[in-house]
GURO-641620 format. One record per residue (C-alpha): chain; z, y negated, x; residue in three letters. Coordinates in Angstrom, 3 decimals. Last residue first. Layout:
<'A' <Z Y X> 'ALA'>;
...
END
This chain:
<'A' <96.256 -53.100 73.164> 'UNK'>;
<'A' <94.613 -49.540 73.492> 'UNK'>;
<'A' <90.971 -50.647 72.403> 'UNK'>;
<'A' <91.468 -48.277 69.558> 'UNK'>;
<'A' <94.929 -49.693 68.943> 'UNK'>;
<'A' <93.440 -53.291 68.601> 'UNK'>;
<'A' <90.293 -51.960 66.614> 'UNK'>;
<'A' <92.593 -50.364 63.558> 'UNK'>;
<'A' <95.303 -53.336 63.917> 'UNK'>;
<'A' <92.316 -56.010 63.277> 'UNK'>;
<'A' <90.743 -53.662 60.733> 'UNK'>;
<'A' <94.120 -53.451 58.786> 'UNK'>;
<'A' <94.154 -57.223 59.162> 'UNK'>;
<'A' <90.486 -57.495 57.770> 'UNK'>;
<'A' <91.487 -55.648 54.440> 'UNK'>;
<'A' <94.337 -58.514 53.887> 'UNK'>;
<'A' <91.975 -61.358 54.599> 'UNK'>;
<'A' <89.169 -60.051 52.385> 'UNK'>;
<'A' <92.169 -59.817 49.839> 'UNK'>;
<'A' <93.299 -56.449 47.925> 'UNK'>;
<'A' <95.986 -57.041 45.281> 'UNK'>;
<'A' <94.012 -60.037 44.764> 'UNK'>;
<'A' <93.361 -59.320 41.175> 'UNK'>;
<'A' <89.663 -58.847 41.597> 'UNK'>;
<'A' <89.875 -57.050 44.765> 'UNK'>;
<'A' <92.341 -53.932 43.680> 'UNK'>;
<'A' <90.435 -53.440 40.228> 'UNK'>;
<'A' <87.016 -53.533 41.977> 'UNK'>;
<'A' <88.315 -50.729 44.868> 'UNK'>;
<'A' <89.030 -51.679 47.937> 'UNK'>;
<'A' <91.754 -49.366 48.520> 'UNK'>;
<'A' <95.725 -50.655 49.248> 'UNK'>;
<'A' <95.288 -49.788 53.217> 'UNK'>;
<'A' <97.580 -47.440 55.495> 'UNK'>;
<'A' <97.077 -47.072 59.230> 'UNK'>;
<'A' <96.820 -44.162 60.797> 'UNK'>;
<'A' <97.394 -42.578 64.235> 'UNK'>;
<'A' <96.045 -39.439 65.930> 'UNK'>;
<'A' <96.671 -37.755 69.100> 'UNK'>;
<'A' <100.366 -37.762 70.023> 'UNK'>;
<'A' <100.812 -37.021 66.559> 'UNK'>;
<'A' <101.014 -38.250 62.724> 'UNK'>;
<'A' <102.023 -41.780 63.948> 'UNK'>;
<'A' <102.327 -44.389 61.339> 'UNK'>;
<'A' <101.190 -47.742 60.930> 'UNK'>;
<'A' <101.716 -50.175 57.833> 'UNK'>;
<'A' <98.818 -52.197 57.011> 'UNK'>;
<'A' <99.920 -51.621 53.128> 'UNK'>;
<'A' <102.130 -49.402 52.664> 'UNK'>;
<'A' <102.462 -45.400 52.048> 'UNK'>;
<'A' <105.808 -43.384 52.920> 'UNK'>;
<'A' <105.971 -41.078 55.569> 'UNK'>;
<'A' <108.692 -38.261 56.175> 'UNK'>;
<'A' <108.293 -37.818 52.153> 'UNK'>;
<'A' <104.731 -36.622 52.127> 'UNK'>;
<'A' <106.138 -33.978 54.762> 'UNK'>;
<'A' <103.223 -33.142 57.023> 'UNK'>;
<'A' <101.358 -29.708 57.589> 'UNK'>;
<'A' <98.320 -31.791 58.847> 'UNK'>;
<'A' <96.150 -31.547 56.049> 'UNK'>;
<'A' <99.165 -32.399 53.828> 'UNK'>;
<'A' <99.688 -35.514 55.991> 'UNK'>;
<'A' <96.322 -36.542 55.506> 'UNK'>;
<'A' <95.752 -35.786 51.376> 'UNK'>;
<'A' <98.795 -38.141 51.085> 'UNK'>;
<'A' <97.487 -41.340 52.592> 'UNK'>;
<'A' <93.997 -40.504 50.805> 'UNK'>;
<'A' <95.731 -40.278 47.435> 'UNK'>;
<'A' <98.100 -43.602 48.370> 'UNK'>;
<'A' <95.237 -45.506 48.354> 'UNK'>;
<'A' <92.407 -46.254 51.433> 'UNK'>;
<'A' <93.179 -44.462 54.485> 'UNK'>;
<'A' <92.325 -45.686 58.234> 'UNK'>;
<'A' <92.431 -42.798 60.297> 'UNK'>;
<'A' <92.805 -43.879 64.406> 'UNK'>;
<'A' <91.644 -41.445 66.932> 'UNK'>;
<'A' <93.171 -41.515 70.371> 'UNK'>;
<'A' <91.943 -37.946 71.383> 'UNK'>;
<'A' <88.489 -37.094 69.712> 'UNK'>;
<'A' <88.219 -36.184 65.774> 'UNK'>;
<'A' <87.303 -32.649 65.269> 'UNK'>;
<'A' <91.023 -31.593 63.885> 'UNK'>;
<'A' <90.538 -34.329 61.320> 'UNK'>;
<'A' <87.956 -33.013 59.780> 'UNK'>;
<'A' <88.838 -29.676 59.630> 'UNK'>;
<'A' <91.716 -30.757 57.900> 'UNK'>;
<'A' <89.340 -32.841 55.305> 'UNK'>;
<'A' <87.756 -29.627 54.441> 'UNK'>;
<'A' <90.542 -27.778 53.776> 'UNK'>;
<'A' <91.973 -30.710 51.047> 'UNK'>;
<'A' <89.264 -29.896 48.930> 'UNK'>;
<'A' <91.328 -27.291 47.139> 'UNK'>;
<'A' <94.248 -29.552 47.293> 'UNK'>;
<'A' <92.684 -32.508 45.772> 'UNK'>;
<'A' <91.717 -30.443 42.897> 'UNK'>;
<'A' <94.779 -28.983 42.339> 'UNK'>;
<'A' <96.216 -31.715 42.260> 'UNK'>;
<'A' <93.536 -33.564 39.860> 'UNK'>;
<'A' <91.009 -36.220 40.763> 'UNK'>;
<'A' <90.735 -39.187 38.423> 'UNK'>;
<'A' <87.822 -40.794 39.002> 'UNK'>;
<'A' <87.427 -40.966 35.111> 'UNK'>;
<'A' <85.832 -37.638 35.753> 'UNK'>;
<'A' <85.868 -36.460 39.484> 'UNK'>;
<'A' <82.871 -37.514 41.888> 'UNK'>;
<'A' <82.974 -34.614 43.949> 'UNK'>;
<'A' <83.876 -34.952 47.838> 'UNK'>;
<'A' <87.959 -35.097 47.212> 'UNK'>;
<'A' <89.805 -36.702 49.874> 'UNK'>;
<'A' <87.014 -38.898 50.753> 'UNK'>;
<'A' <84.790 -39.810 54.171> 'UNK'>;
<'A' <83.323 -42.538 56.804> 'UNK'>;
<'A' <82.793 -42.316 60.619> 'UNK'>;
<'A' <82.772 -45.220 62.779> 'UNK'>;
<'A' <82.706 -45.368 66.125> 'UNK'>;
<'A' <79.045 -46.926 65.790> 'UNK'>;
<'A' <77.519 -46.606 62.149> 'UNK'>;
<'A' <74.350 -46.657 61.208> 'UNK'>;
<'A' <72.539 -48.543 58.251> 'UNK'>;
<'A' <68.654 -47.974 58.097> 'UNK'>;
<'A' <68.320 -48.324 53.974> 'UNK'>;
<'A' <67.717 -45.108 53.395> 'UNK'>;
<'A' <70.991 -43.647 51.900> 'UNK'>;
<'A' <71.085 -46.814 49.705> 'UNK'>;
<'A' <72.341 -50.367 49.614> 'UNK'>;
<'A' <74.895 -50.473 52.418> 'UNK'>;
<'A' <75.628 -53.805 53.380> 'UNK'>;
<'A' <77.149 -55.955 56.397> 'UNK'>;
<'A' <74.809 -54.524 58.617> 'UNK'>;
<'A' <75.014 -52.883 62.176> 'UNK'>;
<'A' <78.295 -51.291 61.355> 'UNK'>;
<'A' <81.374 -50.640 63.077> 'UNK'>;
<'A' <81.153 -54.000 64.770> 'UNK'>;
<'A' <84.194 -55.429 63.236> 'UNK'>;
<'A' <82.855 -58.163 60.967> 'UNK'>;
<'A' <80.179 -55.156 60.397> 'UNK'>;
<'A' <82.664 -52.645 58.539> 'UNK'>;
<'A' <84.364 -55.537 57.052> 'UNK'>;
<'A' <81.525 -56.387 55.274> 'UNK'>;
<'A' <80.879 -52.667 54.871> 'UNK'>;
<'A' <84.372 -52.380 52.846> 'UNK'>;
<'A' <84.066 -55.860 51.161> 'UNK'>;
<'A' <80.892 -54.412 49.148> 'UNK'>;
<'A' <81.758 -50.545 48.892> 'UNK'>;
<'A' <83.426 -50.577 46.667> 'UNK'>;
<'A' <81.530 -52.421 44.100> 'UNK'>;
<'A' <79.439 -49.353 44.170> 'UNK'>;
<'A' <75.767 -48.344 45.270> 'UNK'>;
<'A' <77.213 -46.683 48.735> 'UNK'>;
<'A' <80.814 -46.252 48.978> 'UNK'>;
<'A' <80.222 -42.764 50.538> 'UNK'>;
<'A' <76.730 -41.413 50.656> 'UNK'>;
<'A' <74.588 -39.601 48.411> 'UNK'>;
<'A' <73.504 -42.610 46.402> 'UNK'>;
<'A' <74.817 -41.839 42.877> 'UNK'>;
<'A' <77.594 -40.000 43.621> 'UNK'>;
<'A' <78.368 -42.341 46.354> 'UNK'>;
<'A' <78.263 -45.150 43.932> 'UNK'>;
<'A' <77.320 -44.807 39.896> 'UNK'>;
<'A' <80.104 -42.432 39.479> 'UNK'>;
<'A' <81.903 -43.420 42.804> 'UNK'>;
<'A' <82.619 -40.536 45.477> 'UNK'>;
<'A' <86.373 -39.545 45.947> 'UNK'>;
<'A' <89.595 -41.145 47.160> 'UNK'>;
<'A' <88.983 -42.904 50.457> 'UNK'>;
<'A' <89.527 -41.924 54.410> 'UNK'>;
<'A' <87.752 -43.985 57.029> 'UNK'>;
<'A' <88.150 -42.241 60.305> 'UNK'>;
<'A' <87.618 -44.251 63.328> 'UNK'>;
<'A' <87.187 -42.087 67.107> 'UNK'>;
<'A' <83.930 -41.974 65.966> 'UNK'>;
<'A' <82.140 -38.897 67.896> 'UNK'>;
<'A' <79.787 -37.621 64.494> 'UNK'>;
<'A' <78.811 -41.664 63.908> 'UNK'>;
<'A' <78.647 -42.331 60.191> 'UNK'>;
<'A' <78.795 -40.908 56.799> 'UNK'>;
<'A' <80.588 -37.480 55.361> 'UNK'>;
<'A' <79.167 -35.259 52.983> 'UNK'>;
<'A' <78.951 -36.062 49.110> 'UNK'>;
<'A' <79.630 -32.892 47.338> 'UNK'>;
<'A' <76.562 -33.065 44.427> 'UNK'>;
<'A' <75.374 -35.109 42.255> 'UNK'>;
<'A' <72.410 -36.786 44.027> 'UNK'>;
<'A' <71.440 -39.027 41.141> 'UNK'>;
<'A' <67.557 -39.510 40.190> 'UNK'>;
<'A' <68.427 -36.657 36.748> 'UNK'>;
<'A' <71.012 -38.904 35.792> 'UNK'>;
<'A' <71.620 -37.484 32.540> 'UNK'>;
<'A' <71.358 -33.740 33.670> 'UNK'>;
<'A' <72.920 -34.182 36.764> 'UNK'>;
<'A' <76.166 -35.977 35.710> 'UNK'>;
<'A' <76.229 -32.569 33.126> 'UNK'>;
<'A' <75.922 -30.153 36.104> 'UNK'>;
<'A' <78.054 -32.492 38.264> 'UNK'>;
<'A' <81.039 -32.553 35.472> 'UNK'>;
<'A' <80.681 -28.447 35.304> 'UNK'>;
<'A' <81.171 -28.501 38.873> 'UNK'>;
<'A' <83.801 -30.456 38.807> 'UNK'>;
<'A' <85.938 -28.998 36.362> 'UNK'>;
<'A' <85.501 -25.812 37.856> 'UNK'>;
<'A' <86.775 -26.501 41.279> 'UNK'>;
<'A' <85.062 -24.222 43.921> 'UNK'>;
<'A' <81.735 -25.168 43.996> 'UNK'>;
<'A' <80.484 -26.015 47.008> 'UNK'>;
<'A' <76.907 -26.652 47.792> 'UNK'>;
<'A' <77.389 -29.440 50.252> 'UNK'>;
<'A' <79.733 -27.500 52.181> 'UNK'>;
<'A' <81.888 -29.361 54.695> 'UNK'>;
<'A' <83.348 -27.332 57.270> 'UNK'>;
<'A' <86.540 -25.445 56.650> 'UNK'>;
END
């Protein structure tokens, strides 16, 4: 299913969006559609749009703490052409890089439910059946490690989740897991700049087919 940017198929959400909309009247609250180069052969996978972030900005991990060390990273590795994304006109492209969430609606206490992840969970298969041969999905949290192998018919059980650990879904597509980036994750160095750039080191090695 290609993204819809009207959709409105969880109830919960919707009604959250209507309300989000109402008291943030500037905010885009809607589905927040996928960033970033339409041929990358990287796939950024994270949980679901930010309150005051994506939600906020229209684009993924933009406006949030976030997003900070991801689009560092991002530009360390030449994925971005600046190492910060400030709004959805600030000029920032991506090259090989394309950027998305398991669930496009900013949930409430950004805490998605199953159902909700599942219901969204159509989109993100068709995004993963457009990605080109030797594509590499990079996937932030257990949540987005789980939403891929259901939208590929895969066992959550014949894969477990780790941090910079590699796993081959098929003879196509590889991904690499990452603890997310999220404020909580960085501030207790769960998450260090120096772990997050060894994902991105492994990401860009296979990639380049070393």
């Amino acid at each position: 299913m290609q993204f819809d940017p009207d959709c409105r198929q969880c109830p919960r959400l919707s009604r959250f969006l209507d309300d989000i909309g109402i008291k943030y009247p500037e905010y885009h609250a809607r589905p927040v559609a996928p960033f970033g180069d339409p041929k990358a052969r990287l796939l950024i996978l994270g949980l679901a749009p930010g309150l005051h972030g994506a939600n906020a900005s229209g684009r993924p991990f933009t406006g949030d703490f976030a997003g900070i060390l991801l689009y560092q990273t991002l530009h360390r590795f030449g994925f971005s052409n600046t190492p910060e994304s400030v709004s959805g006109h600030d000029g920032l492209k991506l090259t090989n890089c394309r950027i998305t969430n398991a669930v496009k609606c900013v949930p409430p206490q950004n805490k998605p439910l199953n159902s909700e992840i599942n219901t969204c969970n159509a989109f993100l298969q068709c995004e993963l059946m457009e990605l080109p041969q030797g594509a590499v999905v990079v996937a932030l949290g257990t949540i987005a490690h789980n939403a891929v192998l259901r939208a590929l018919g895969l066992k959550q059980s014949s894969r477990k989740f780790g941090h910079n650990r590699r796993h081959l879904l098929n003879r196509d597509l590889q991904m690499i897991d990452s603890y997310h980036c999220s404020r909580y994750n960085t501030q207790t160095k769960r998450l260090t700049p120096e772990m997050f750039q060894q994902v991105f080191e492994q990401a860009s090695a296979l990639l380049a087919g070393i």
